[in-house]
Chimera marker file (.cmm) of the C-alpha trace (Angstrom):
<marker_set name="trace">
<marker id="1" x="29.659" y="4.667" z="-32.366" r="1" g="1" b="0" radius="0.5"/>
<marker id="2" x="28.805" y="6.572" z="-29.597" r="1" g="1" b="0" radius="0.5"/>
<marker id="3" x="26.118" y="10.041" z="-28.971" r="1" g="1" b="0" radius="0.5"/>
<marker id="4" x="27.690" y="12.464" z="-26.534" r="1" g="1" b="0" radius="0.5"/>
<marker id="5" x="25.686" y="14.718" z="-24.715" r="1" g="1" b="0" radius="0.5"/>
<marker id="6" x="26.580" y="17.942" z="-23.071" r="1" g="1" b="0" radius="0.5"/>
<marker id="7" x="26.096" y="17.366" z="-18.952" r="1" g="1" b="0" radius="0.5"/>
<marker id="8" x="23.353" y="18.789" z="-17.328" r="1" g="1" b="0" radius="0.5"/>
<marker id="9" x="23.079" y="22.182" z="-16.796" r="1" g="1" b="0" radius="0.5"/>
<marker id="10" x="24.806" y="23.719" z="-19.417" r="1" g="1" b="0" radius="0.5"/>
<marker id="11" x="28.590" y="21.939" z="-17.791" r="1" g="1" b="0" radius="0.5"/>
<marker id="12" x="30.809" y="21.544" z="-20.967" r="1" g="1" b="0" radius="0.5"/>
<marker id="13" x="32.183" y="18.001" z="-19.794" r="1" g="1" b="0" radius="0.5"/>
<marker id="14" x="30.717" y="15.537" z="-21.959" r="1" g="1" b="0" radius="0.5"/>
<marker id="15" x="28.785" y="12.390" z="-21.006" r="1" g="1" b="0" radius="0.5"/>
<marker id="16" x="28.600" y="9.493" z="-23.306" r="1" g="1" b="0" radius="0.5"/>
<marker id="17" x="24.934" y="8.184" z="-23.543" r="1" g="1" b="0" radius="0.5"/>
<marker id="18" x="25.152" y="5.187" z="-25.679" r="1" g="1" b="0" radius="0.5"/>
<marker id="19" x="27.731" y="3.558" z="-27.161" r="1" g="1" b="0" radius="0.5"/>
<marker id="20" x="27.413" y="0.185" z="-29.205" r="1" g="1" b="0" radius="0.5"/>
<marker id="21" x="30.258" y="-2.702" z="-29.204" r="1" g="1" b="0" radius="0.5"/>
<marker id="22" x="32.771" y="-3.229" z="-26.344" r="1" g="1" b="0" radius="0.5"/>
<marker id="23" x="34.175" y="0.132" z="-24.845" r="1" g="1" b="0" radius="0.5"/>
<marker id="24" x="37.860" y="0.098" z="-24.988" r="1" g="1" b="0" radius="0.5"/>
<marker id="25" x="38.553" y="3.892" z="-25.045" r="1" g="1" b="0" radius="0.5"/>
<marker id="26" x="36.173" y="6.585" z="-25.858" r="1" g="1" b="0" radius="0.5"/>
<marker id="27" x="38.814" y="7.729" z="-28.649" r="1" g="1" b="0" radius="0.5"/>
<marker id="28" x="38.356" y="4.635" z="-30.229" r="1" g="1" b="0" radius="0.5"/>
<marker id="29" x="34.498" y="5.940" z="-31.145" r="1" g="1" b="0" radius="0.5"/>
<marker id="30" x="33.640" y="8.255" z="-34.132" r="1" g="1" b="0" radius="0.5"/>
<marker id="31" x="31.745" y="11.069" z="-31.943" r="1" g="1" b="0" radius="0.5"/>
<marker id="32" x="28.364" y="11.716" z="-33.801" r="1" g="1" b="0" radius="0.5"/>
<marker id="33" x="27.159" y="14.494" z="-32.409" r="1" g="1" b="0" radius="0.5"/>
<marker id="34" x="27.265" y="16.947" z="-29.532" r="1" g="1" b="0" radius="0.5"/>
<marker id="35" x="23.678" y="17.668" z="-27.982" r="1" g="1" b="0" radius="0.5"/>
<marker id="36" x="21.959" y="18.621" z="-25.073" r="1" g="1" b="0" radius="0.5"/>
<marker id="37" x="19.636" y="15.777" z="-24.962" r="1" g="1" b="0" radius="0.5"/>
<marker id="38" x="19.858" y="12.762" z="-26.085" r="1" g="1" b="0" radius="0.5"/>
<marker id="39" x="17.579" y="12.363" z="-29.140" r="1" g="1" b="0" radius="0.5"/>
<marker id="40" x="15.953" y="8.671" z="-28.601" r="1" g="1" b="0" radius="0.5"/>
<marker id="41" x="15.187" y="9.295" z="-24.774" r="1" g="1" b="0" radius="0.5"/>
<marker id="42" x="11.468" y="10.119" z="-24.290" r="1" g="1" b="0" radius="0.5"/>
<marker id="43" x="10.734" y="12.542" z="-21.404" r="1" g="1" b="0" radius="0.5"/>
<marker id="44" x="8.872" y="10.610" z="-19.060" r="1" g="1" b="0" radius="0.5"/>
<marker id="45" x="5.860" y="12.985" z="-17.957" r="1" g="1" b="0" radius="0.5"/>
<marker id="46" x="6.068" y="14.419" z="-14.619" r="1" g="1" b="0" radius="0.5"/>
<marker id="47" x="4.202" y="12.732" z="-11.667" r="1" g="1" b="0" radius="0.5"/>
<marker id="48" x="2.098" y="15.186" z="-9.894" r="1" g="1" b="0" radius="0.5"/>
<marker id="49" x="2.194" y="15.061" z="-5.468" r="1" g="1" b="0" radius="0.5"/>
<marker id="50" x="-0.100" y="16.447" z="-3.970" r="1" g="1" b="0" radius="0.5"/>
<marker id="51" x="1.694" y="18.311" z="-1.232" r="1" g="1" b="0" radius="0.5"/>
<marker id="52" x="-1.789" y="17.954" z="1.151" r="1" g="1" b="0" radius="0.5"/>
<marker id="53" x="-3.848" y="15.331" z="2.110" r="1" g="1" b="0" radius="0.5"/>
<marker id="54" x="-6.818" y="14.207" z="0.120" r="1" g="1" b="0" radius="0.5"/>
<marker id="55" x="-8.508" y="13.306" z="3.434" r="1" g="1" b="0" radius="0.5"/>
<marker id="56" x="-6.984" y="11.961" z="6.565" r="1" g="1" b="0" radius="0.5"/>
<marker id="57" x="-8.163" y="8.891" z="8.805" r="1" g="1" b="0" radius="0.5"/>
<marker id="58" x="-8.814" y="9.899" z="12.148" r="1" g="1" b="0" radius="0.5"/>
<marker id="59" x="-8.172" y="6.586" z="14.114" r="1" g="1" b="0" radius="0.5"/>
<marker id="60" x="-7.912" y="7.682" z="18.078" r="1" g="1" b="0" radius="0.5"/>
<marker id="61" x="-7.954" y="4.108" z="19.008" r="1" g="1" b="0" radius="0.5"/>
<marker id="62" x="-5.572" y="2.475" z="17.081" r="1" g="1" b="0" radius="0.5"/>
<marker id="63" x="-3.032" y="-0.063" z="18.490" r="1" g="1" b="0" radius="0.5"/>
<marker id="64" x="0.024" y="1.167" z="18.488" r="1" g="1" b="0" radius="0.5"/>
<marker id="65" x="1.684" y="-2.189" z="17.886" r="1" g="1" b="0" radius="0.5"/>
<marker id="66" x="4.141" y="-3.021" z="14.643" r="1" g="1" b="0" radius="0.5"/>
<marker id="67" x="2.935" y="-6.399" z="14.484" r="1" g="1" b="0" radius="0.5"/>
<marker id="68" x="-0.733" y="-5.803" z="13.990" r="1" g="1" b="0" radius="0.5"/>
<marker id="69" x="-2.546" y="-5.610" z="10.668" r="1" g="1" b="0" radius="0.5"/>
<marker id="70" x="-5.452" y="-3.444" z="12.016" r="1" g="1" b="0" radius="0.5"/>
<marker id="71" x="-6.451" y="-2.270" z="8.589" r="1" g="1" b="0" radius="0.5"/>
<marker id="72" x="-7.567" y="-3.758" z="4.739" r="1" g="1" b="0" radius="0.5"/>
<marker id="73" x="-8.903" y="-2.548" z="1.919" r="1" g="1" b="0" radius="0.5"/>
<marker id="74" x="-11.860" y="-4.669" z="0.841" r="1" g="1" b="0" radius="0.5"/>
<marker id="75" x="-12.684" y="-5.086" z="-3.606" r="1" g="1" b="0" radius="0.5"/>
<marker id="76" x="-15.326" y="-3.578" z="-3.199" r="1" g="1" b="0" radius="0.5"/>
<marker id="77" x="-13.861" y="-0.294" z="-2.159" r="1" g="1" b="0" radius="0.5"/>
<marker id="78" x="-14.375" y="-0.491" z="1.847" r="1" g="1" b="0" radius="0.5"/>
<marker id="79" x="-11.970" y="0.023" z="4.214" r="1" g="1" b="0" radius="0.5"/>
<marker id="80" x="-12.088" y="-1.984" z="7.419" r="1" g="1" b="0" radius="0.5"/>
<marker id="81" x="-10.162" y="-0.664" z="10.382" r="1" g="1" b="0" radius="0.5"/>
<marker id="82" x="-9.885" y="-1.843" z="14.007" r="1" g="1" b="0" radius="0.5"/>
<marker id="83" x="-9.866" y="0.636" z="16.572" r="1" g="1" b="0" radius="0.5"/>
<marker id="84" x="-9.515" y="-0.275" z="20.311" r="1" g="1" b="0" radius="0.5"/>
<marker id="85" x="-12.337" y="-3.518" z="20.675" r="1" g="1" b="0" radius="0.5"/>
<marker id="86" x="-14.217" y="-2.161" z="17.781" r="1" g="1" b="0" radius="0.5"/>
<marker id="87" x="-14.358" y="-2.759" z="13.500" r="1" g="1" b="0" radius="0.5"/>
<marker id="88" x="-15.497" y="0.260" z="11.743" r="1" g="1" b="0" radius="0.5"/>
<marker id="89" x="-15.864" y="0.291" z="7.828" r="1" g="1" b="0" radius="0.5"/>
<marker id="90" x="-15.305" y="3.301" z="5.798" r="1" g="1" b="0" radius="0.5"/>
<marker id="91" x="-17.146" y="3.273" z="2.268" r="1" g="1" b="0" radius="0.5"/>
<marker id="92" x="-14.893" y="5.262" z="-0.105" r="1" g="1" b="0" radius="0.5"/>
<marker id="93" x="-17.610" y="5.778" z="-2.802" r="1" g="1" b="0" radius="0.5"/>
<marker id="94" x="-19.957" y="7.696" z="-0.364" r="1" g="1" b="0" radius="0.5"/>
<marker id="95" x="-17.465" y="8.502" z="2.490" r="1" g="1" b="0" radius="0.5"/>
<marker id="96" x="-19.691" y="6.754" z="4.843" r="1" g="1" b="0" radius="0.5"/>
<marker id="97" x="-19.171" y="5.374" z="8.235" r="1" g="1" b="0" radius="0.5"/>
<marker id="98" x="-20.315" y="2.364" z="9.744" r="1" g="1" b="0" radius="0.5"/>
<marker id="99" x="-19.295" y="0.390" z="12.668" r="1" g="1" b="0" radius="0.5"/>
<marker id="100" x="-19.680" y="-3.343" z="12.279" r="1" g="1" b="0" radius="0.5"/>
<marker id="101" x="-18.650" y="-4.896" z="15.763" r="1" g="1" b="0" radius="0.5"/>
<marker id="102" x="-17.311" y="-4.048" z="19.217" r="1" g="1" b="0" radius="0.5"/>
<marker id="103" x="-15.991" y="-7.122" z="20.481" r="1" g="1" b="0" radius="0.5"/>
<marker id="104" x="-15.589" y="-7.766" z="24.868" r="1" g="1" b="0" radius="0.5"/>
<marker id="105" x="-12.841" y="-6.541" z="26.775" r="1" g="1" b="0" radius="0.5"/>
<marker id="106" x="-11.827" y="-9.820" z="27.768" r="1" g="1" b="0" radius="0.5"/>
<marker id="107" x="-11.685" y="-11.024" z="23.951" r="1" g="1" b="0" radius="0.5"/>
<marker id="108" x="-10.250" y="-7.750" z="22.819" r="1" g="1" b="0" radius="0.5"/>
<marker id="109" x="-8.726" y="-6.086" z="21.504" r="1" g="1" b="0" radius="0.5"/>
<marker id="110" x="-9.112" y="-6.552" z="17.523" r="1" g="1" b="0" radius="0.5"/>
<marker id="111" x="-5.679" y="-8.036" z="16.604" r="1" g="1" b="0" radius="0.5"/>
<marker id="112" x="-6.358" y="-7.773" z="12.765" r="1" g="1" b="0" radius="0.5"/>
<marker id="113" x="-8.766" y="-7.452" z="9.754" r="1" g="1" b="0" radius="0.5"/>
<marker id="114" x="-8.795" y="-8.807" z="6.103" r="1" g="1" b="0" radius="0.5"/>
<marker id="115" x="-11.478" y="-8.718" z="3.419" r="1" g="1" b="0" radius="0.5"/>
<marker id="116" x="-12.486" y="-11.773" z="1.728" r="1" g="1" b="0" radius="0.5"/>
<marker id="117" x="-12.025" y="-11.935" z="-2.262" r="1" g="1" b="0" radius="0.5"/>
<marker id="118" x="-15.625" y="-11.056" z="-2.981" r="1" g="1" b="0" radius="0.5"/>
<marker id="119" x="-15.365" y="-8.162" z="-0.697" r="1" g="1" b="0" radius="0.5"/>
<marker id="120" x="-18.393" y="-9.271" z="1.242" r="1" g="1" b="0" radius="0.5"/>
<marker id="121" x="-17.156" y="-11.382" z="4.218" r="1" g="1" b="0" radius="0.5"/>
<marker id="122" x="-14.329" y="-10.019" z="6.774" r="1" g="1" b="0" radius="0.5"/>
<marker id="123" x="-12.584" y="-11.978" z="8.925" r="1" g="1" b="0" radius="0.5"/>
<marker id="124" x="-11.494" y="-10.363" z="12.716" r="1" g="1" b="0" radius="0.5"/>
<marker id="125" x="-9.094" y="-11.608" z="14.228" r="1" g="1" b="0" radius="0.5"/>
<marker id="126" x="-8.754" y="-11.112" z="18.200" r="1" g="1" b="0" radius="0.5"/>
<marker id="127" x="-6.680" y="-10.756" z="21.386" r="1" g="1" b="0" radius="0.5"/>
<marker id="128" x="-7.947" y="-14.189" z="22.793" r="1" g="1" b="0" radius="0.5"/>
<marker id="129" x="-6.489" y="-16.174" z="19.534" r="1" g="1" b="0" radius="0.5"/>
<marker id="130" x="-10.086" y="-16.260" z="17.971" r="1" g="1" b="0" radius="0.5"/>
<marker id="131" x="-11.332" y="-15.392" z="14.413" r="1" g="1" b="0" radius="0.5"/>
<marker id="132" x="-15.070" y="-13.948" z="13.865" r="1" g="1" b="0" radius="0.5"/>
<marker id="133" x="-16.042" y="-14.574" z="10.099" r="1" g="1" b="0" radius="0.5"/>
<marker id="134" x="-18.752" y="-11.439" z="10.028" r="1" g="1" b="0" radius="0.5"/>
<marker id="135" x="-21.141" y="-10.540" z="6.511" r="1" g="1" b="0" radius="0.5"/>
<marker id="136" x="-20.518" y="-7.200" z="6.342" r="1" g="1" b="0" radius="0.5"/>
<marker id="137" x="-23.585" y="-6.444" z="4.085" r="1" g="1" b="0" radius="0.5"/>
<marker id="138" x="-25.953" y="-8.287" z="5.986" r="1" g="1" b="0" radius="0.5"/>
<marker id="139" x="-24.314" y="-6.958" z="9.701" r="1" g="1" b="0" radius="0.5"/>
<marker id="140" x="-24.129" y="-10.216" z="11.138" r="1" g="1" b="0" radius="0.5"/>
<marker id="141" x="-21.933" y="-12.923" z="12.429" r="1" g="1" b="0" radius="0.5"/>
<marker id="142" x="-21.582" y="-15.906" z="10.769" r="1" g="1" b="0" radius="0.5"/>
<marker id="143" x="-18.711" y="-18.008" z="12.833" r="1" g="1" b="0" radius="0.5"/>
<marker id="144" x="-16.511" y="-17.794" z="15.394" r="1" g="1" b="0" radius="0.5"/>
<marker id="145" x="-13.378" y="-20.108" z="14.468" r="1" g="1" b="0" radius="0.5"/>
<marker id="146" x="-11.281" y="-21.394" z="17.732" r="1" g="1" b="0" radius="0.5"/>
<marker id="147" x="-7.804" y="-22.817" z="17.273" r="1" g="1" b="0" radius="0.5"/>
<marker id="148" x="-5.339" y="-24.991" z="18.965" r="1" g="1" b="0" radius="0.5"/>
<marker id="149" x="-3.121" y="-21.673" z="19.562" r="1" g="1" b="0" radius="0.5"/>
<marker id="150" x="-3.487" y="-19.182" z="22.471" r="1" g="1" b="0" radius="0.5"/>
<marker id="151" x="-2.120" y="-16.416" z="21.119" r="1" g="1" b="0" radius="0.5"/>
<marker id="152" x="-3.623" y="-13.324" z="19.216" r="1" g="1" b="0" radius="0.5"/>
<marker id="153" x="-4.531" y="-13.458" z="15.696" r="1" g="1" b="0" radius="0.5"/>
<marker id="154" x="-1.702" y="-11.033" z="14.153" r="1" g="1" b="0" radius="0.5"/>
<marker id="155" x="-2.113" y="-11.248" z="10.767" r="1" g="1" b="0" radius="0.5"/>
<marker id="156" x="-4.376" y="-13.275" z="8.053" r="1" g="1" b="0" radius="0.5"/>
<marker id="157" x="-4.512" y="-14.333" z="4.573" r="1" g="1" b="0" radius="0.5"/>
<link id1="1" id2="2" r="1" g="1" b="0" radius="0.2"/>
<link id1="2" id2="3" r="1" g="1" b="0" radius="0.2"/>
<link id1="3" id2="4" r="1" g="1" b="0" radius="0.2"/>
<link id1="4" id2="5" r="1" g="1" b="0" radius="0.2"/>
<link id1="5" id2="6" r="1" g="1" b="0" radius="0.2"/>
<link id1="6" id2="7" r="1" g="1" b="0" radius="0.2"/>
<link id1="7" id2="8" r="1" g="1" b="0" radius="0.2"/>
<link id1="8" id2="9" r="1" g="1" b="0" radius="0.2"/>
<link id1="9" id2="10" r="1" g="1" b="0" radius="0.2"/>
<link id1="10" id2="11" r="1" g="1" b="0" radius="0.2"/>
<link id1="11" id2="12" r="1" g="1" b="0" radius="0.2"/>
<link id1="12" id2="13" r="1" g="1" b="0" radius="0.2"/>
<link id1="13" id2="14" r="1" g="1" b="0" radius="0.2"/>
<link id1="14" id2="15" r="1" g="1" b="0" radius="0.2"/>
<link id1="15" id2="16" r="1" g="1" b="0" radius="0.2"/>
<link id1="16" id2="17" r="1" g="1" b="0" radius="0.2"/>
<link id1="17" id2="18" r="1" g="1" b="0" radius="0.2"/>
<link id1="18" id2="19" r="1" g="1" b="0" radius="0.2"/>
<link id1="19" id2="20" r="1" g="1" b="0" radius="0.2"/>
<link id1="20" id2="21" r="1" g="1" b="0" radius="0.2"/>
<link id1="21" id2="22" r="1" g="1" b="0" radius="0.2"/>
<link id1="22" id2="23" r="1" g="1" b="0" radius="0.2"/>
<link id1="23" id2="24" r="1" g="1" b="0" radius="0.2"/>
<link id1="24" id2="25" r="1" g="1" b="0" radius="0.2"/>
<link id1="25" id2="26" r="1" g="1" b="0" radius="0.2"/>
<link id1="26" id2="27" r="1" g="1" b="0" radius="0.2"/>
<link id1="27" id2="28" r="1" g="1" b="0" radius="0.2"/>
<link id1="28" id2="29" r="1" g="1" b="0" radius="0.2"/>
<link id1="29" id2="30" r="1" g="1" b="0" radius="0.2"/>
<link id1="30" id2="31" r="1" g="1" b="0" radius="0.2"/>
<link id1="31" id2="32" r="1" g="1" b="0" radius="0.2"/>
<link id1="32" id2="33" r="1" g="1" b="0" radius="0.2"/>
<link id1="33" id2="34" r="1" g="1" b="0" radius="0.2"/>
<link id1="34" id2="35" r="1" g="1" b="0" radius="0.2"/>
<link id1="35" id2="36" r="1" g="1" b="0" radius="0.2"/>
<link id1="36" id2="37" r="1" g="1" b="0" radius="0.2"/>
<link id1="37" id2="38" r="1" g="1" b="0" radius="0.2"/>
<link id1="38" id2="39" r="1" g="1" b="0" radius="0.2"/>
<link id1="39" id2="40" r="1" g="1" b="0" radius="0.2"/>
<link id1="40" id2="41" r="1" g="1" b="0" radius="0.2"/>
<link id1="41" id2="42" r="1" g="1" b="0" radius="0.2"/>
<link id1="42" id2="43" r="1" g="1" b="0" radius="0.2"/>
<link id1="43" id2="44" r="1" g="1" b="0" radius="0.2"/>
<link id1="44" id2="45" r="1" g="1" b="0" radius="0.2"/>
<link id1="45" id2="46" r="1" g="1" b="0" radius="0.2"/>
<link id1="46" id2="47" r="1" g="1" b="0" radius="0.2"/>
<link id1="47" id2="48" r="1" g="1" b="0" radius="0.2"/>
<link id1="48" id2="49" r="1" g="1" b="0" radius="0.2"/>
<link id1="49" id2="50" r="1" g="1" b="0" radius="0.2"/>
<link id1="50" id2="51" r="1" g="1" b="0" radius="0.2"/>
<link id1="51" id2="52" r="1" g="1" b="0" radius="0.2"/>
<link id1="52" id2="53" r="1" g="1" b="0" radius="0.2"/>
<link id1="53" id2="54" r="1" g="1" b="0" radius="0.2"/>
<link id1="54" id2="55" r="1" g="1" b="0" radius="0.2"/>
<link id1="55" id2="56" r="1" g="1" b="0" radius="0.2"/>
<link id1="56" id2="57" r="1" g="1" b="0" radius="0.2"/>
<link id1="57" id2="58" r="1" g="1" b="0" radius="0.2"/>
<link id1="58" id2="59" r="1" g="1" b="0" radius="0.2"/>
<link id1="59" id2="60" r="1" g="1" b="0" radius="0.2"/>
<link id1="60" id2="61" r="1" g="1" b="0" radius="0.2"/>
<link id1="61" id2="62" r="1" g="1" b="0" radius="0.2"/>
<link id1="62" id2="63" r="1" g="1" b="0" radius="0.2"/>
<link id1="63" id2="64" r="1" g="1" b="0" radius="0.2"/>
<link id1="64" id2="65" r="1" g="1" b="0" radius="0.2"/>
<link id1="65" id2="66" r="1" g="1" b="0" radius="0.2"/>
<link id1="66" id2="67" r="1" g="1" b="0" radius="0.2"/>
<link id1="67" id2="68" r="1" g="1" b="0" radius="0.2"/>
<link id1="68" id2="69" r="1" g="1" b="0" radius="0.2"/>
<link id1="69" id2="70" r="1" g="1" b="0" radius="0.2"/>
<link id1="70" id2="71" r="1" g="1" b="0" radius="0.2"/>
<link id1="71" id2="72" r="1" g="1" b="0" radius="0.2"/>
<link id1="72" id2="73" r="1" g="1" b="0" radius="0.2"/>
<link id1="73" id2="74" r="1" g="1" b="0" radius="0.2"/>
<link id1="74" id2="75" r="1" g="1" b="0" radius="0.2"/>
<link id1="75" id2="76" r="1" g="1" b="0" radius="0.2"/>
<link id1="76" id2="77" r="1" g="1" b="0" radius="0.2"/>
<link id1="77" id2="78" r="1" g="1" b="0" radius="0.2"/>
<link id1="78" id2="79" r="1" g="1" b="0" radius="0.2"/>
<link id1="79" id2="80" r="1" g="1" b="0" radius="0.2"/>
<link id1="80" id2="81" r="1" g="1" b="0" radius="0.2"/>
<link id1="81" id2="82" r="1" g="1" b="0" radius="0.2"/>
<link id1="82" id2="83" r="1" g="1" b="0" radius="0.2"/>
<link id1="83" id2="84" r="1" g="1" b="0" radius="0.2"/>
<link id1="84" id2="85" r="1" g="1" b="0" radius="0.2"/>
<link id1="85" id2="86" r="1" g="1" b="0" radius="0.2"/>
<link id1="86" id2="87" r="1" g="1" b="0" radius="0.2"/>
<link id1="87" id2="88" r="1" g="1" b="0" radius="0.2"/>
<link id1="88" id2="89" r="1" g="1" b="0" radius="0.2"/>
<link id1="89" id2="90" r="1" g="1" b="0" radius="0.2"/>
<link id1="90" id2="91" r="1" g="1" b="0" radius="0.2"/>
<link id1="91" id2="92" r="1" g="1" b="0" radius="0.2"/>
<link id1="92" id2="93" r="1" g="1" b="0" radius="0.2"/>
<link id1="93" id2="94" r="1" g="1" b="0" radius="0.2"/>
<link id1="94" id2="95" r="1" g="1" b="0" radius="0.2"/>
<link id1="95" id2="96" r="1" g="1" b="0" radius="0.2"/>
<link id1="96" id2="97" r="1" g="1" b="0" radius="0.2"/>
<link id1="97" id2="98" r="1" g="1" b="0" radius="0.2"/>
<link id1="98" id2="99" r="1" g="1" b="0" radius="0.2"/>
<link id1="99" id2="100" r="1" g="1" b="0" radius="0.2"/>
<link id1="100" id2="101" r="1" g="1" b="0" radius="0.2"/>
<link id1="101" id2="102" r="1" g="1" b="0" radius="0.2"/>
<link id1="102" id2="103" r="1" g="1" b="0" radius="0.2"/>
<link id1="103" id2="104" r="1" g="1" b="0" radius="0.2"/>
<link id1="104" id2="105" r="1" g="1" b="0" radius="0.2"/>
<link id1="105" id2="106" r="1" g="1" b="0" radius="0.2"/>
<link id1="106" id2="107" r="1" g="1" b="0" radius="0.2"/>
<link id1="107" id2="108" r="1" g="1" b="0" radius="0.2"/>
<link id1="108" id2="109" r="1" g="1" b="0" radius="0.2"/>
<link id1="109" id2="110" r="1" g="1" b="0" radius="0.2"/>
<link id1="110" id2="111" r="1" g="1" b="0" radius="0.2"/>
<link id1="111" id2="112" r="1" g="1" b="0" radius="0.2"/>
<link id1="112" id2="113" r="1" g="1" b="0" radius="0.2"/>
<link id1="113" id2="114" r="1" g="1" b="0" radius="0.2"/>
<link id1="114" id2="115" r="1" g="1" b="0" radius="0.2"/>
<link id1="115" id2="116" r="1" g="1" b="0" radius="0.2"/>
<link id1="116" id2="117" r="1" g="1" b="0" radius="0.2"/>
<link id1="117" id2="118" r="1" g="1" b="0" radius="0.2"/>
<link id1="118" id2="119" r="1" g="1" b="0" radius="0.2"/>
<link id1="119" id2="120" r="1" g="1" b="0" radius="0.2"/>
<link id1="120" id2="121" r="1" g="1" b="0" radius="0.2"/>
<link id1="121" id2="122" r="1" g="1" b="0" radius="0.2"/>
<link id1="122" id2="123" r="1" g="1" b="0" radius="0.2"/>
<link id1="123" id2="124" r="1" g="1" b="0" radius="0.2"/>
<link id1="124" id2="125" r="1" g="1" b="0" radius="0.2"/>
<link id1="125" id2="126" r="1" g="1" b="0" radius="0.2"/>
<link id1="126" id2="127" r="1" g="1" b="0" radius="0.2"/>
<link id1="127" id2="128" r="1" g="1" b="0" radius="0.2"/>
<link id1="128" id2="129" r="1" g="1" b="0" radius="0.2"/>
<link id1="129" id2="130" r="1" g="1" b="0" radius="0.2"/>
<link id1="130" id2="131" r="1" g="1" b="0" radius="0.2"/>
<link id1="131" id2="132" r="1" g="1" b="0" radius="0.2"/>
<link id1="132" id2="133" r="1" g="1" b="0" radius="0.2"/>
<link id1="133" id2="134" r="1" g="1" b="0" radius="0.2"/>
<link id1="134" id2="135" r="1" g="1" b="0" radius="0.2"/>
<link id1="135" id2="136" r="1" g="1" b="0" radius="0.2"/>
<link id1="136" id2="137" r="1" g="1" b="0" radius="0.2"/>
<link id1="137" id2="138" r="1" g="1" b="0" radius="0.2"/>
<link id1="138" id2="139" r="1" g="1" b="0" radius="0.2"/>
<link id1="139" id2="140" r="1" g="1" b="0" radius="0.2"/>
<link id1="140" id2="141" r="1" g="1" b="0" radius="0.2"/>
<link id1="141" id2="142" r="1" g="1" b="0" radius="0.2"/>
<link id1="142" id2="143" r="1" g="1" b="0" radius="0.2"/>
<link id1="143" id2="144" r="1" g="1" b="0" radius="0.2"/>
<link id1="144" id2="145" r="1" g="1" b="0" radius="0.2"/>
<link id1="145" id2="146" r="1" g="1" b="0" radius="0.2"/>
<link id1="146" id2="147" r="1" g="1" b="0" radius="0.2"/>
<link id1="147" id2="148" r="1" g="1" b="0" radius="0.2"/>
<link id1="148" id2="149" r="1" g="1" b="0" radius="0.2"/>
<link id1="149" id2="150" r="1" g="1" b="0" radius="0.2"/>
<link id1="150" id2="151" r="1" g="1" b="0" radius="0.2"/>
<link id1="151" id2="152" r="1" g="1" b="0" radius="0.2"/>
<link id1="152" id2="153" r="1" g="1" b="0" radius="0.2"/>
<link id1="153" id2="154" r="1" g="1" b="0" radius="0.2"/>
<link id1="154" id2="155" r="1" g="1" b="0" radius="0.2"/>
<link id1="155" id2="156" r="1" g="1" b="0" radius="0.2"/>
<link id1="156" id2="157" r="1" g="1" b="0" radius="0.2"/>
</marker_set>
């Protein structure tokens, strides 16, 4: 058995919607009913977009660079970005501003940024292949990791 429908827009060719057992020809199917919509399809509700921008991020300094992750979203609703040699956190529940760090220009630039779980501690990764682990509640450093590599810190998990 199959349900045809009328085609959108008022056309008069019909489209089959559903049809149950193997399909050998569409004669071979008792035609229930002729609708405009099919009567077991829910109407998804329509998504609303926004055609402007809730607010827009301002980053001046940002490296222009594919590779880089140079921002992160932190649980507890921070975002971290790097900008030039420098970490700056936005809070989204107050729309504050902070900067955390501004690192050297000979251990810059800030290569990449990623939130711990707990949405406390932030790791940086730099330029000169190292990684600051920083409390970003307390503003302070709390390691500086070195590694066998010599290459910038791209990305971290």
């Amino acid at each position: 058995m199959a349900d045809i429908c009328l085609g959108e827009h008022g056309s008069r060719k019909p489209v089959v919607v559903g049809i149950g057992g193997e399909l050998d020809s569409i004669i071979n199917y008792k035609l229930v009913k002729i609708c405009h919509k099919h009567p077991t399809k829910s109407l998804k509700p329509r998504r609303h977009i926004p055609q402007s921008s809730e607010r827009t991020l301002d980053a001046p300094d940002l490296v222009d660079d594919f590779y880089l992750n140079l921002l992160d979203w932190g649980s507890s609703n921070v975002l971290a970005i790097a900008l030039g040699n420098t970490v700056y956190m936005w809070d989204a529940s107050d729309s504050s501003t902070s900067k955390l760090v501004t690192v050297d220009d000979e251990n810059g630039p800030v290569t990449s940024v990623n939130w711990a779980p707990d949405g406390r501690h932030i790791a940086i990764g730099l330029n000169n292949s190292e990684v600051l682990l920083w409390d970003s509640t307390a503003n302070r450093q709390l390691r500086t990791l070195r590694g066998c590599h010599r290459s910038r810190v791209g990305s971290m998990a």
